[in-house]
PDBQT receptor file of N, H, CA, C and O in Angstrom, charges set to zero:
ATOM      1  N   UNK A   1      69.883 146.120 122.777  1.00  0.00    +0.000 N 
ATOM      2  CA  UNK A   1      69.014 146.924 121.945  1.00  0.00    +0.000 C 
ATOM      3  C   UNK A   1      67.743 146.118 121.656  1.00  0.00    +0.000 C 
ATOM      4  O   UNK A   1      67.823 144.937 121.315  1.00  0.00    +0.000 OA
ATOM      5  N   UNK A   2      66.499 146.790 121.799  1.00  0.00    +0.000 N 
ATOM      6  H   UNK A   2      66.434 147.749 122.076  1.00  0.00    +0.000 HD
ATOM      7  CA  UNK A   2      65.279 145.971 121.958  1.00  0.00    +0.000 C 
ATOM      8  C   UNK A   2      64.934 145.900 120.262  1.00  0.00    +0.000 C 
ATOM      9  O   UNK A   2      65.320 146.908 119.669  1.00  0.00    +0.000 OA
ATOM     10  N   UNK A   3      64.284 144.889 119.423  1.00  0.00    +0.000 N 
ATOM     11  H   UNK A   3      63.971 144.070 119.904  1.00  0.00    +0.000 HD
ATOM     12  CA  UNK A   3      64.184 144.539 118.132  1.00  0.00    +0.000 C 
ATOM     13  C   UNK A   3      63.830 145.597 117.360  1.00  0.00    +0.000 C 
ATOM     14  O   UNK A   3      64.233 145.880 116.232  1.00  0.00    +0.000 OA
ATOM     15  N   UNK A   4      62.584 146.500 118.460  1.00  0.00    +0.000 N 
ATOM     16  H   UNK A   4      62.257 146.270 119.377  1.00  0.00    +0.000 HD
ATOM     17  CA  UNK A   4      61.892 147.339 117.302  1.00  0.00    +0.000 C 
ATOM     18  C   UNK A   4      63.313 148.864 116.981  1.00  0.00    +0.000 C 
ATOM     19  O   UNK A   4      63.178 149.545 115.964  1.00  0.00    +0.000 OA
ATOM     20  N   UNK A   5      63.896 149.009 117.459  1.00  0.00    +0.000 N 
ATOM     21  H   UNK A   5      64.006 148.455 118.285  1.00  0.00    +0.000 HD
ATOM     22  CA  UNK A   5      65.087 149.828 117.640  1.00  0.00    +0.000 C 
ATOM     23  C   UNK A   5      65.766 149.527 116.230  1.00  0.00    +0.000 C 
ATOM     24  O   UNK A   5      66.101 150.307 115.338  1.00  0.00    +0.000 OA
ATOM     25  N   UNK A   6      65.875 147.885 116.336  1.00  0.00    +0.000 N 
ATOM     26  H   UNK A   6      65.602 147.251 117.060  1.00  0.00    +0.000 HD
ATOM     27  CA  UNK A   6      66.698 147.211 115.166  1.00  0.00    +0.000 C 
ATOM     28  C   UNK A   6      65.968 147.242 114.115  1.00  0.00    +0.000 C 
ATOM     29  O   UNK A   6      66.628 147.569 113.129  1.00  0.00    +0.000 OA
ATOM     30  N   UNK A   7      64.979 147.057 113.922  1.00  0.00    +0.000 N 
ATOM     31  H   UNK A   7      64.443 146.790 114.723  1.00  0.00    +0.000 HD
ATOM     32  CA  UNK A   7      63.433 147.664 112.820  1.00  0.00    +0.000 C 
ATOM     33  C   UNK A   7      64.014 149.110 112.423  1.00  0.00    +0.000 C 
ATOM     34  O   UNK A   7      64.677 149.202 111.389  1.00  0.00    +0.000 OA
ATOM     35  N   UNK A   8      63.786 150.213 113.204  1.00  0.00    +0.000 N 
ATOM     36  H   UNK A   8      63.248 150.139 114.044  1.00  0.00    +0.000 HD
ATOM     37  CA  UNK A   8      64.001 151.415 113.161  1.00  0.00    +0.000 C 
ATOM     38  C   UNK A   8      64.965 151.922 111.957  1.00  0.00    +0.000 C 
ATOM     39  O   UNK A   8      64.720 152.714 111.047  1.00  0.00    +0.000 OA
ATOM     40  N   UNK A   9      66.565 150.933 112.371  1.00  0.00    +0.000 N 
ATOM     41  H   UNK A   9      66.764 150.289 113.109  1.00  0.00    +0.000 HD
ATOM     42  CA  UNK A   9      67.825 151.178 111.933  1.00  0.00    +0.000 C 
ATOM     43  C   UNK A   9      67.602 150.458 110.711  1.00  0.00    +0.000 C 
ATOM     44  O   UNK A   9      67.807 151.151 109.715  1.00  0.00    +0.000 OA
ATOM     45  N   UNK A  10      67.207 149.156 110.464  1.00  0.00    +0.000 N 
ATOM     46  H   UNK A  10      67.040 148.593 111.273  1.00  0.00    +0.000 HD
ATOM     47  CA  UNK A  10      67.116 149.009 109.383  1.00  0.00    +0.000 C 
ATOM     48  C   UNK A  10      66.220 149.440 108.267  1.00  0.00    +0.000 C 
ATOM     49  O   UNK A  10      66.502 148.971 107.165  1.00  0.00    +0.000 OA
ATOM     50  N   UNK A  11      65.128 150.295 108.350  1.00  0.00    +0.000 N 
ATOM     51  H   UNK A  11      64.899 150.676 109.246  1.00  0.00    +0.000 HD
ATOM     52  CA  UNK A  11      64.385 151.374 107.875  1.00  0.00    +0.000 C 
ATOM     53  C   UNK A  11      65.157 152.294 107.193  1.00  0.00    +0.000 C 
ATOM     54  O   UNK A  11      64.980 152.676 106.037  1.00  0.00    +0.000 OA
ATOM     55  N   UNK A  12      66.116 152.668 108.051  1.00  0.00    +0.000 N 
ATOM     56  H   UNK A  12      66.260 152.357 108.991  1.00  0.00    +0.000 HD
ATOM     57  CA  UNK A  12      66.616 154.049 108.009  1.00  0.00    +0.000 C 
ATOM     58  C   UNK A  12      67.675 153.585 106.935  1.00  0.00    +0.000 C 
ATOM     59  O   UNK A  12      67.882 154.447 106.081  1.00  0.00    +0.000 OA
ATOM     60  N   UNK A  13      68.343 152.497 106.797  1.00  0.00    +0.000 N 
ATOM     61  H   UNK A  13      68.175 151.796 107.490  1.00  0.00    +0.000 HD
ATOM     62  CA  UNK A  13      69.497 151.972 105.958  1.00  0.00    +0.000 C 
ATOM     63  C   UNK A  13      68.685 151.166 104.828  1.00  0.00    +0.000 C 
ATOM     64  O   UNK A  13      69.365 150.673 103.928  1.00  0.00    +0.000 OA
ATOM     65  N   UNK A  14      67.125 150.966 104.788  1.00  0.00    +0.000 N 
ATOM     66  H   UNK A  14      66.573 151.366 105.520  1.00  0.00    +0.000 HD
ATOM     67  CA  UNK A  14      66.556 150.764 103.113  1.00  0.00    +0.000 C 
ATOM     68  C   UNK A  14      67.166 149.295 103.312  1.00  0.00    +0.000 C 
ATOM     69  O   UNK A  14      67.673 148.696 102.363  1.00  0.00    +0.000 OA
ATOM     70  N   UNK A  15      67.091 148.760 104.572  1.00  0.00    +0.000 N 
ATOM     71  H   UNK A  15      66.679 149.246 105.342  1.00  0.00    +0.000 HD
ATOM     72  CA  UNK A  15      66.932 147.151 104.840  1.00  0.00    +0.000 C 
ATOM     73  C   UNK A  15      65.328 146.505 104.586  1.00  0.00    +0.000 C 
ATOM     74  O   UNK A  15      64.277 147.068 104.890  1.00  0.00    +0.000 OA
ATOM     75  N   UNK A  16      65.445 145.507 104.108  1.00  0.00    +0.000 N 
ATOM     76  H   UNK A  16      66.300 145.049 103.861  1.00  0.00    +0.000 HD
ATOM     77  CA  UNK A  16      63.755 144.978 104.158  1.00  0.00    +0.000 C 
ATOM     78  C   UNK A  16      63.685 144.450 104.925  1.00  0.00    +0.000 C 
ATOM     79  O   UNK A  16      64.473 143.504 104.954  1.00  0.00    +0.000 OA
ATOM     80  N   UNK A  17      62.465 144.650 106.471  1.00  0.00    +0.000 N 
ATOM     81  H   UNK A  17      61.825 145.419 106.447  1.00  0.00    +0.000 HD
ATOM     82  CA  UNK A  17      62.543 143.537 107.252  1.00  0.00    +0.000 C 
ATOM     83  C   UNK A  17      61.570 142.622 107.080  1.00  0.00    +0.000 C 
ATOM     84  O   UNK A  17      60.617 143.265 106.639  1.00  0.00    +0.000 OA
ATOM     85  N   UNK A  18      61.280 141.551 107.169  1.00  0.00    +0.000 N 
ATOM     86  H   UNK A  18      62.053 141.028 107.527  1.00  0.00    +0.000 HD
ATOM     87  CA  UNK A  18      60.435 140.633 107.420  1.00  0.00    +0.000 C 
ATOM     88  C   UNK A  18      59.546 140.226 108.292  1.00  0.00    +0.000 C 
ATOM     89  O   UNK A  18      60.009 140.212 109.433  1.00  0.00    +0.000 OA
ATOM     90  N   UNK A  19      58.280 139.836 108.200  1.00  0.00    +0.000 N 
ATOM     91  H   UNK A  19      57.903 139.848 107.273  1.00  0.00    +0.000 HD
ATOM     92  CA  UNK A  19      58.012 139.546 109.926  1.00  0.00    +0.000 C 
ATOM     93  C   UNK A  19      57.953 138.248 110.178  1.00  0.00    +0.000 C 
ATOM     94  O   UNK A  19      57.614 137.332 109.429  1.00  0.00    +0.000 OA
ATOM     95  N   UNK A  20      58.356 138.226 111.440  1.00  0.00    +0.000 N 
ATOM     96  H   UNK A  20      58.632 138.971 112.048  1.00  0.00    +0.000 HD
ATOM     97  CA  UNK A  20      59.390 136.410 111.715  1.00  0.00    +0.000 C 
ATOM     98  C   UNK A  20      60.516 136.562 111.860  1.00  0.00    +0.000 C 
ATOM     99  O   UNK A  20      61.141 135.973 112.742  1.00  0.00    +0.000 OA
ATOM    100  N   UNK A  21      61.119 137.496 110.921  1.00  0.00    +0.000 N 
ATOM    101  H   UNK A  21      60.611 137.974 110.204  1.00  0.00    +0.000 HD
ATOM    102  CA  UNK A  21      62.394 137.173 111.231  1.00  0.00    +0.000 C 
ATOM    103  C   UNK A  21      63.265 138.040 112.183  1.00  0.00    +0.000 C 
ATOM    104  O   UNK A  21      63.057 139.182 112.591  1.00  0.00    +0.000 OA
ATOM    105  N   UNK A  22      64.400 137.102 112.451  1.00  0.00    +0.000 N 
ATOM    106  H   UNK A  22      64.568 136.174 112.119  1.00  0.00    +0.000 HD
ATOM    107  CA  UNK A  22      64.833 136.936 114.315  1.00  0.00    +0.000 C 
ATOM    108  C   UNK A  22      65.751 138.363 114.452  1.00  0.00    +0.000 C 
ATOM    109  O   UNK A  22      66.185 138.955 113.463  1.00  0.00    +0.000 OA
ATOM    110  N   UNK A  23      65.932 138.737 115.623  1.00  0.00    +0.000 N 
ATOM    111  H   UNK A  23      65.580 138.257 116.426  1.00  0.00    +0.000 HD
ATOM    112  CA  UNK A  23      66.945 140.082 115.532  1.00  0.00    +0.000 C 
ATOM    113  C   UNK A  23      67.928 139.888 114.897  1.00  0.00    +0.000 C 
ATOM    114  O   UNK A  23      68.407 140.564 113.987  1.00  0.00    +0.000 OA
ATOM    115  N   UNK A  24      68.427 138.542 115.547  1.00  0.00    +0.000 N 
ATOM    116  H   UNK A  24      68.038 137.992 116.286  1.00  0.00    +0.000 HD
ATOM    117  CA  UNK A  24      70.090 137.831 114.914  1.00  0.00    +0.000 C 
ATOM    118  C   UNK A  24      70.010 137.931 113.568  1.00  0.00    +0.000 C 
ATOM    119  O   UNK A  24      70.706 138.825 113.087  1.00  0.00    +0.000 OA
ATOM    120  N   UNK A  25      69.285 137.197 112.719  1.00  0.00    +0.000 N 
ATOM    121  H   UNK A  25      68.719 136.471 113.110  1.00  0.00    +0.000 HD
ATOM    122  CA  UNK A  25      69.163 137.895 111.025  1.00  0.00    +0.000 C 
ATOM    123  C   UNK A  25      69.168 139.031 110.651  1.00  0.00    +0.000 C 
ATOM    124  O   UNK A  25      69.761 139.375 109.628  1.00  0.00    +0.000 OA
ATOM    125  N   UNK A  26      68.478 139.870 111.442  1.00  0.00    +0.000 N 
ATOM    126  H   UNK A  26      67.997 139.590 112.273  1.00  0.00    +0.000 HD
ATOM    127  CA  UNK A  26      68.335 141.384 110.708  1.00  0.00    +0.000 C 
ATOM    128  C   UNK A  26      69.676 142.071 110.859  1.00  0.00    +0.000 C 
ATOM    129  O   UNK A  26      70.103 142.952 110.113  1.00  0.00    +0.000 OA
ATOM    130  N   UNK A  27      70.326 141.529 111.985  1.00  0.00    +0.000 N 
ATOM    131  H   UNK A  27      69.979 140.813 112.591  1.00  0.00    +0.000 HD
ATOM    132  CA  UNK A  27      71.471 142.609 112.414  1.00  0.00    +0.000 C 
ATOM    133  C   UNK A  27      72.295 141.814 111.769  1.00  0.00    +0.000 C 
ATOM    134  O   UNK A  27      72.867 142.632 111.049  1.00  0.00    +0.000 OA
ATOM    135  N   UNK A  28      72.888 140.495 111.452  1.00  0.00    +0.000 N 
ATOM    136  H   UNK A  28      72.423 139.830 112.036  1.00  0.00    +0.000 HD
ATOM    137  CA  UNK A  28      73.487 140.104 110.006  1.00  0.00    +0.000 C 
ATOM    138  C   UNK A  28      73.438 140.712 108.745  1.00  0.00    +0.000 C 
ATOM    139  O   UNK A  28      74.438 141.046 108.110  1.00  0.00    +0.000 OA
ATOM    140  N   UNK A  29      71.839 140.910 108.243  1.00  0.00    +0.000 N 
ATOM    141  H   UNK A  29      71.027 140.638 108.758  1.00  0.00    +0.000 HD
ATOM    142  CA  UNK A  29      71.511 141.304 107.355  1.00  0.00    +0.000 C 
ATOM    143  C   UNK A  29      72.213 142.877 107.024  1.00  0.00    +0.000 C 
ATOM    144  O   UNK A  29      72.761 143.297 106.005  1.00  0.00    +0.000 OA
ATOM    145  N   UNK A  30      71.913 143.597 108.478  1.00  0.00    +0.000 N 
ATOM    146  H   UNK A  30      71.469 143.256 109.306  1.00  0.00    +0.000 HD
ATOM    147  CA  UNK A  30      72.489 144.820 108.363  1.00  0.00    +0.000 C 
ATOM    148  C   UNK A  30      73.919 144.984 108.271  1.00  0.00    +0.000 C 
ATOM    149  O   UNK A  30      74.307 145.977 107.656  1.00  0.00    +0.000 OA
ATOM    150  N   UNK A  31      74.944 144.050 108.859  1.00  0.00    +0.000 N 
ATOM    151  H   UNK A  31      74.628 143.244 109.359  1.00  0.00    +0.000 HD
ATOM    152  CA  UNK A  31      76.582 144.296 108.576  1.00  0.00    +0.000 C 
ATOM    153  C   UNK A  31      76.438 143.820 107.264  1.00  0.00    +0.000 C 
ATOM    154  O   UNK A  31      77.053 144.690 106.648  1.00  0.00    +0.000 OA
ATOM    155  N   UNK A  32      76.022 142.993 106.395  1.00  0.00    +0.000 N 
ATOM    156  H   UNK A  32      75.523 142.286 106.895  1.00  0.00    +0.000 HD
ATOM    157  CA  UNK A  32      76.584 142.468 105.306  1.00  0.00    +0.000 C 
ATOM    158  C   UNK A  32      76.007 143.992 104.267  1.00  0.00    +0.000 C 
ATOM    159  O   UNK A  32      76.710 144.601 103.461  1.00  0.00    +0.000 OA
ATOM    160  N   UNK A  33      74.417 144.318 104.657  1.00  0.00    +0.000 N 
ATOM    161  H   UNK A  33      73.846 143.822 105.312  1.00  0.00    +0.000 HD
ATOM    162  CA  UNK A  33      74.313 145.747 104.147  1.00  0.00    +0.000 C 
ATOM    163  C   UNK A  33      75.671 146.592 104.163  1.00  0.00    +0.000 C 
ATOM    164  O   UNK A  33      76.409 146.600 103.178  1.00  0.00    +0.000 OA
ATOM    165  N   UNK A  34      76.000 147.390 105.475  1.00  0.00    +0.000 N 
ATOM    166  H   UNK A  34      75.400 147.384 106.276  1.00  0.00    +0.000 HD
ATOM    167  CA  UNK A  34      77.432 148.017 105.792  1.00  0.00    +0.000 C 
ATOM    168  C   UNK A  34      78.838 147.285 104.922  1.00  0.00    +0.000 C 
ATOM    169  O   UNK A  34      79.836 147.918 104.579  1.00  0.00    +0.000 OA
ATOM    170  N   UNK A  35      78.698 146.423 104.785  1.00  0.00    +0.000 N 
ATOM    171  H   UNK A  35      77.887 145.908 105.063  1.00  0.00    +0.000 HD
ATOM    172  CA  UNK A  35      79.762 146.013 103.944  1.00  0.00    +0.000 C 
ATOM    173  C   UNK A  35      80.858 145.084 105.360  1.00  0.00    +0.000 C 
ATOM    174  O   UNK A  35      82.031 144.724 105.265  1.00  0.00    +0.000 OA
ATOM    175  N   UNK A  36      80.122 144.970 106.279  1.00  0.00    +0.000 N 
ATOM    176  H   UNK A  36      79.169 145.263 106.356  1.00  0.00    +0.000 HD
ATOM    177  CA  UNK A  36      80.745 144.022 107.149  1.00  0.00    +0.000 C 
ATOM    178  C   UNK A  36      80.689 142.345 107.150  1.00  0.00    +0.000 C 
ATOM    179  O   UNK A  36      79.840 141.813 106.435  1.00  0.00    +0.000 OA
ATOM    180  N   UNK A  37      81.345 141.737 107.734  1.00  0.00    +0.000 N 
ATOM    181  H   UNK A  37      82.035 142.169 108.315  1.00  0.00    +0.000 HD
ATOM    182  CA  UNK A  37      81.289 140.305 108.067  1.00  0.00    +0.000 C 
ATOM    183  C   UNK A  37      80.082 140.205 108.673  1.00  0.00    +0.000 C 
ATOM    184  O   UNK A  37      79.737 141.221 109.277  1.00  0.00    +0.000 OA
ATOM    185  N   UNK A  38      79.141 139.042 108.697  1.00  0.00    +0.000 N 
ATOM    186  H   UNK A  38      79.421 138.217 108.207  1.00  0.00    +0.000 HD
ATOM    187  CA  UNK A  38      77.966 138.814 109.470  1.00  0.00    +0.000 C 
ATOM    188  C   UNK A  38      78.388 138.139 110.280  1.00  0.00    +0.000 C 
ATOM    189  O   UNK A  38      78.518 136.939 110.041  1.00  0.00    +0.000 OA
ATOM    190  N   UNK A  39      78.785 138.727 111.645  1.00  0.00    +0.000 N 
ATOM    191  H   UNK A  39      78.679 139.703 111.839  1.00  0.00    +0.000 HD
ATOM    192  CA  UNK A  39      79.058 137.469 112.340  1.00  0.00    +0.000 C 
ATOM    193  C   UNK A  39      78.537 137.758 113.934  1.00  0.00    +0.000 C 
ATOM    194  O   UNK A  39      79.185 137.585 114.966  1.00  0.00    +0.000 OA
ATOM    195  N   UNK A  40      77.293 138.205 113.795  1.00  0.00    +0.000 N 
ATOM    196  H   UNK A  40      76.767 138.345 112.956  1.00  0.00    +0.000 HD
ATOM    197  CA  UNK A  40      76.542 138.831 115.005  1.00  0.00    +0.000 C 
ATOM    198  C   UNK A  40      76.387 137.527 115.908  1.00  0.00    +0.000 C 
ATOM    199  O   UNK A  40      75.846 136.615 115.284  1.00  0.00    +0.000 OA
ATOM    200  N   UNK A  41      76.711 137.223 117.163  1.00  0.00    +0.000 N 
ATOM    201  H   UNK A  41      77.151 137.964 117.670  1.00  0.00    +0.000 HD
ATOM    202  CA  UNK A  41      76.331 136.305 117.884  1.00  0.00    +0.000 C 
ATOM    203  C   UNK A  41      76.846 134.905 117.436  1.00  0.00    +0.000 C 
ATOM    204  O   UNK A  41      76.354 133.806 117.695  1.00  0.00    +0.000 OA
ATOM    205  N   UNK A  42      78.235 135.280 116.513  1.00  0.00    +0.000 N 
ATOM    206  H   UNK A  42      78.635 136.172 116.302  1.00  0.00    +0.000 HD
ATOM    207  CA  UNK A  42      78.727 133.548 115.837  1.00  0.00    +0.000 C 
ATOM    208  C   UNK A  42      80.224 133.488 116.165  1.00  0.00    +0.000 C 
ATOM    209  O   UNK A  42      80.929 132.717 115.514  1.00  0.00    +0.000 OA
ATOM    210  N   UNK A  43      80.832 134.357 117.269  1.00  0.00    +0.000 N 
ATOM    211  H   UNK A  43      80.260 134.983 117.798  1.00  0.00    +0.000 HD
ATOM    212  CA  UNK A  43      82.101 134.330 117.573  1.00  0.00    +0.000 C 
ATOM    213  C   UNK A  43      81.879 134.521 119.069  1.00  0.00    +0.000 C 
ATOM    214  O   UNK A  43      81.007 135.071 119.741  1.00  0.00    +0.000 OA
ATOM    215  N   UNK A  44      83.319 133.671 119.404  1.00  0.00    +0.000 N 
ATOM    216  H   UNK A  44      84.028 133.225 118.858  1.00  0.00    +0.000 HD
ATOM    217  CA  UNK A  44      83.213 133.959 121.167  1.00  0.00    +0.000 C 
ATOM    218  C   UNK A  44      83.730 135.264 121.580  1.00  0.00    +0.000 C 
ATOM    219  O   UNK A  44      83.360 135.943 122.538  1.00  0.00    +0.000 OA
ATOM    220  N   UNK A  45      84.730 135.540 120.633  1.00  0.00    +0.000 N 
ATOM    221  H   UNK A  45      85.031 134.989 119.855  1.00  0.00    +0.000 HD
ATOM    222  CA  UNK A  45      85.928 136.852 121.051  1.00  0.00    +0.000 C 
ATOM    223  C   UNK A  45      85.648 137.947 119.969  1.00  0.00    +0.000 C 
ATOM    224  O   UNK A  45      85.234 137.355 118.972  1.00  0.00    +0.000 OA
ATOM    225  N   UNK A  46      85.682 138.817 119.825  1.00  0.00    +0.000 N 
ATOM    226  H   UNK A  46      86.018 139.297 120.635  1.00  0.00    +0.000 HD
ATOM    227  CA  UNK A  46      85.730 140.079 118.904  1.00  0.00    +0.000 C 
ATOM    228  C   UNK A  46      86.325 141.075 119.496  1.00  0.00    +0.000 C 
ATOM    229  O   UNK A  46      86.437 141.429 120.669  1.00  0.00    +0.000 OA
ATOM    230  N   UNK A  47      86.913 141.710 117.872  1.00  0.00    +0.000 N 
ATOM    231  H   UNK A  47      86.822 141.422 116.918  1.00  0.00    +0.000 HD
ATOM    232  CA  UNK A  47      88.169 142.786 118.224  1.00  0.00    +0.000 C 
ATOM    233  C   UNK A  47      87.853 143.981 117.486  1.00  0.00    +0.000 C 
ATOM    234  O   UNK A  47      88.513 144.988 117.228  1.00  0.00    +0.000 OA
ATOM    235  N   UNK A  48      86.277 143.496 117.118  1.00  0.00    +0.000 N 
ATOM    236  H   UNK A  48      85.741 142.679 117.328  1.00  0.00    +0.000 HD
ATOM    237  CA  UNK A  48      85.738 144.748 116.566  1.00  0.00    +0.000 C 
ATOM    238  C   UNK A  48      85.755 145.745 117.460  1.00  0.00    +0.000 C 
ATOM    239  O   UNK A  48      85.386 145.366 118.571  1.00  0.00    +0.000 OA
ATOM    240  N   UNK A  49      86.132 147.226 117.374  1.00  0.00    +0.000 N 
ATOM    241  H   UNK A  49      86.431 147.534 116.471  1.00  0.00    +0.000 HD
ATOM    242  CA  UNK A  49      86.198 148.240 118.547  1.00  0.00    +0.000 C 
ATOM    243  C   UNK A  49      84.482 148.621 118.415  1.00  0.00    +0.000 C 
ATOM    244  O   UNK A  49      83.493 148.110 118.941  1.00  0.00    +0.000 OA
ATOM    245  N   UNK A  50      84.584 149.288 117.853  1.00  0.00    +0.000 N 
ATOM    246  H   UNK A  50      85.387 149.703 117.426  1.00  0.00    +0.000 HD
ATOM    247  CA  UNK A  50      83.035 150.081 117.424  1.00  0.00    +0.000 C 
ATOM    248  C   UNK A  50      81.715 149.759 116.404  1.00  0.00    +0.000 C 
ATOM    249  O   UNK A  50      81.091 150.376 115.540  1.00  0.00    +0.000 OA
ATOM    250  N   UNK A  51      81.677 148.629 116.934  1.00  0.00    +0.000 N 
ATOM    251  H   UNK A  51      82.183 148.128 117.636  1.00  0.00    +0.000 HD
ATOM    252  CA  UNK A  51      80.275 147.990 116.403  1.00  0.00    +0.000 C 
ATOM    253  C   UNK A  51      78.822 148.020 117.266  1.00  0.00    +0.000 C 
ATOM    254  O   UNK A  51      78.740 147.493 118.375  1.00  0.00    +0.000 OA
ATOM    255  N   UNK A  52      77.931 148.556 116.757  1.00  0.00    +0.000 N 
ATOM    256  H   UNK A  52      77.998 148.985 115.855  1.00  0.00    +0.000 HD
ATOM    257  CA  UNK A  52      76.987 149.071 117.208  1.00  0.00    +0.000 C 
ATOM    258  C   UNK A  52      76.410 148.057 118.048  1.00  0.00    +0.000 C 
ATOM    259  O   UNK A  52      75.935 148.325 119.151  1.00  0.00    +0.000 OA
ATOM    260  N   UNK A  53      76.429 147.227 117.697  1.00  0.00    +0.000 N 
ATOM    261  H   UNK A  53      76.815 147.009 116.801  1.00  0.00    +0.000 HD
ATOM    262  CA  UNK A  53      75.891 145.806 117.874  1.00  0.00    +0.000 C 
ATOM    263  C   UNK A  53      76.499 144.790 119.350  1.00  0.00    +0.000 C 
ATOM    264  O   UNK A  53      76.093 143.748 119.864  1.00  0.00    +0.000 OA
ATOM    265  N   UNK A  54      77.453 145.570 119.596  1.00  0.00    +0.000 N 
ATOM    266  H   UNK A  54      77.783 146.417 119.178  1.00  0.00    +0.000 HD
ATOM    267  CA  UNK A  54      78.319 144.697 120.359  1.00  0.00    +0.000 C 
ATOM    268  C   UNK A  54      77.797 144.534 121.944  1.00  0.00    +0.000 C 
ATOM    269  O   UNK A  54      78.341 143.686 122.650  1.00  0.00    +0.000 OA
ATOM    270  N   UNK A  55      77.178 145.020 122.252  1.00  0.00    +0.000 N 
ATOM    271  H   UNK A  55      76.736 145.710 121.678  1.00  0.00    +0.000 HD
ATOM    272  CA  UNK A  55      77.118 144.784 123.794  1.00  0.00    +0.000 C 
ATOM    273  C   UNK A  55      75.427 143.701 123.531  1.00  0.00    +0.000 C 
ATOM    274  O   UNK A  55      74.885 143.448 124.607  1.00  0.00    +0.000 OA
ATOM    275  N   UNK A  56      74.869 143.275 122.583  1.00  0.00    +0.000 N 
ATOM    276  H   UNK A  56      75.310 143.480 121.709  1.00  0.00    +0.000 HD
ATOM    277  CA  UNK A  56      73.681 142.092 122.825  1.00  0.00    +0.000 C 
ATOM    278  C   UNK A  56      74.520 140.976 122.025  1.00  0.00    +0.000 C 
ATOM    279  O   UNK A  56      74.035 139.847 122.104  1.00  0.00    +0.000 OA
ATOM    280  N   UNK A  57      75.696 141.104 121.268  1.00  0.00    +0.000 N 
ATOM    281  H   UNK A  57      76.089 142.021 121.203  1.00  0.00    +0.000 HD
ATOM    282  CA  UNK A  57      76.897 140.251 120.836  1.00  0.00    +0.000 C 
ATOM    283  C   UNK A  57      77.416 139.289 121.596  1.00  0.00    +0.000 C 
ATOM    284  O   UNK A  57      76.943 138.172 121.800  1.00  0.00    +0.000 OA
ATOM    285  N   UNK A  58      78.564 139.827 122.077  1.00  0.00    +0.000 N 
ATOM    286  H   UNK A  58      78.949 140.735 121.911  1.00  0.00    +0.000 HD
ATOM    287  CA  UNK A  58      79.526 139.169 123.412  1.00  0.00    +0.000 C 
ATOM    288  C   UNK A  58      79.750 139.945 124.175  1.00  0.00    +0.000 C 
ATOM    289  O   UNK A  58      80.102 141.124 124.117  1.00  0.00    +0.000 OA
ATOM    290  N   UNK A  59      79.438 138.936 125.322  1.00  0.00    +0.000 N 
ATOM    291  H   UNK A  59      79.153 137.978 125.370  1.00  0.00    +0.000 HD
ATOM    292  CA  UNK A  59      79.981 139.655 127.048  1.00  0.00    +0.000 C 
ATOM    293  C   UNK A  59      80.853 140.449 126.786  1.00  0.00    +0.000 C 
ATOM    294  O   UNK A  59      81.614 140.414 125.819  1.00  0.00    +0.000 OA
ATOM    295  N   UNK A  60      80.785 141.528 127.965  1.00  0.00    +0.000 N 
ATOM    296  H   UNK A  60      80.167 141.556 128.750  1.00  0.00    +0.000 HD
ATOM    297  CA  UNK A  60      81.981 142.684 127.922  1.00  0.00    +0.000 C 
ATOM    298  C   UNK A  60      83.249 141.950 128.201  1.00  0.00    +0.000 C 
ATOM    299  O   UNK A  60      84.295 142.386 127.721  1.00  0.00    +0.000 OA
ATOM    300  N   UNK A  61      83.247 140.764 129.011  1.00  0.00    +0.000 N 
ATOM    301  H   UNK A  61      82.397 140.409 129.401  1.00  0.00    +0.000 HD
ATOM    302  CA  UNK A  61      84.394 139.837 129.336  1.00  0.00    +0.000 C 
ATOM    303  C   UNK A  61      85.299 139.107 128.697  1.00  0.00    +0.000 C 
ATOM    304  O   UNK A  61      86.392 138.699 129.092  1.00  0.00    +0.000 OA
ATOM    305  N   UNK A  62      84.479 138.907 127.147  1.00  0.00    +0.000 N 
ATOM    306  H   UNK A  62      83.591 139.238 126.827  1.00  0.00    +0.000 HD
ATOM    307  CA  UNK A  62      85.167 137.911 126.149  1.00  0.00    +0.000 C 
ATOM    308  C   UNK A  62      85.397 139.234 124.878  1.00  0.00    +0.000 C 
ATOM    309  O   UNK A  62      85.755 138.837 123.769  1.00  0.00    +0.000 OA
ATOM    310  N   UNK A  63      85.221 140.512 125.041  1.00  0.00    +0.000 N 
ATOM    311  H   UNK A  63      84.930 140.835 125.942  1.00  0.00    +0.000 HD
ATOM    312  CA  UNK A  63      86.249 141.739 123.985  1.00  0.00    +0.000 C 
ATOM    313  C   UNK A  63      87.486 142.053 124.246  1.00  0.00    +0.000 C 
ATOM    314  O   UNK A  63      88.082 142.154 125.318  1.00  0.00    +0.000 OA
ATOM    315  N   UNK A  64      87.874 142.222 122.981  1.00  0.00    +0.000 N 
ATOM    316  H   UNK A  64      87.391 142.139 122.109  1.00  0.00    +0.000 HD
ATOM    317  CA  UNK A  64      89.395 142.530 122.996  1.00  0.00    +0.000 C 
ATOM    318  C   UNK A  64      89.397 144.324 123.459  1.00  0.00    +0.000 C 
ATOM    319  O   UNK A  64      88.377 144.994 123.294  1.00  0.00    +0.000 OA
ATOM    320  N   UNK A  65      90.298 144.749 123.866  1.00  0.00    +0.000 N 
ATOM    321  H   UNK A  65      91.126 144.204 124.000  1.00  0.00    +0.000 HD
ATOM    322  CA  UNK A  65      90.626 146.180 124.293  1.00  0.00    +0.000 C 
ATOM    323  C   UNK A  65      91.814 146.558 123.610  1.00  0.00    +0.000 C 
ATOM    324  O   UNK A  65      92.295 147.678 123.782  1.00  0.00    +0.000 OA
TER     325      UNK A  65
């Protein structure tokens, strides 16, 4: 997902974005918004099924099914 996309979404969810700051923050910023773990790009394996986020996350190779 290209940044300004991630701009977009966090607009739409009454996120503040910053300018500078990195996709990886905003899309943190946004699970801890959602009430999720921030852990965008800080795990090798995830067993999250349906996270929006997941395919600029981890390889399709290192998800659980």
């Amino acid at each position: 997902m290209k940044m300004q996309d991630v701009i977009l979404i966090a607009k739409k969810k009454d996120v503040c974005y910053k300018v500078g700051m990195s996709k990886a923050d905003l899309i943190r910023t946004l699970q801890t918004k959602e009430g999720y773990t921030a852990c965008f790009q800080r795990q090798d394996f995830c067993e999250e099924k349906e996270c929006l986020w997941m395919d600029d996350c981890i390889p399709s190779g290192m998800r659980f099914s």
